[in-house]
C-alpha positions in Angstrom: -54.4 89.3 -9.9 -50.5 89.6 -11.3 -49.7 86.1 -12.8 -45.3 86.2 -13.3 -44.2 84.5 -16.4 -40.2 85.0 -15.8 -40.0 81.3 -14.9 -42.4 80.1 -17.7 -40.2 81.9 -20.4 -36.7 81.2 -19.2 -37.6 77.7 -19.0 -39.6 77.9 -22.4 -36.6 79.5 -24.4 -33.9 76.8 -22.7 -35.6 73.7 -24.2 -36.8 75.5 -27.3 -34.2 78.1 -28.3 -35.2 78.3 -32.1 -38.7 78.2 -31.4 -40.8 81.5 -33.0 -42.0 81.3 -29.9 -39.5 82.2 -27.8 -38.7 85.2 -29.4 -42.2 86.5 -28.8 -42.1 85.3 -25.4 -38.9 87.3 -25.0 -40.9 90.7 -26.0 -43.5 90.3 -23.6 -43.6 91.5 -19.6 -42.8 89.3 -16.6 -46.0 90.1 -15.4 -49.6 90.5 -16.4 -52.8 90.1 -15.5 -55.0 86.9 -16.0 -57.3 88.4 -18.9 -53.9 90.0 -20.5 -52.3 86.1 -19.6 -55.1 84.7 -21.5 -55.4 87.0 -24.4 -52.0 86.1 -25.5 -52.0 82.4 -24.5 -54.5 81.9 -27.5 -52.2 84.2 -29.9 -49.1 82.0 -28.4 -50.9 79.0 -29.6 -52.0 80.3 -33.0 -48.0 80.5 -33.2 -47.1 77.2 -32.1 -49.5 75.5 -34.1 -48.6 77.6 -37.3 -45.0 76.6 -36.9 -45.4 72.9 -36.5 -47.7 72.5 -39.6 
């Protein structure tokens, strides 16, 4: 299964512009599959958290 992030990232990068984040999410595909999905989730995380501390 194909899980599309285009709305997830536009919607991201709008009310976070300056986030790291965004700039990563920017790099990555529209679509992927659930194990790719999850695999980066946890590196998207690692960023978020890394950011705010």
């Amino acid at each position: 299964m194909s899980i599309n992030l285009k709305r997830f990232k536009l919607t991201f990068i709008e009310k976070f512009p300056n986030s790291a984040l965004s700039s990563v999410l920017l790099m990555e595909p529209d679509d992927m599959t659930e194990e790719e999905f999850l695999a980066k989730a946890r590196t998207w995380l690692f960023i978020l958290e890394t950011k705010k501390g």
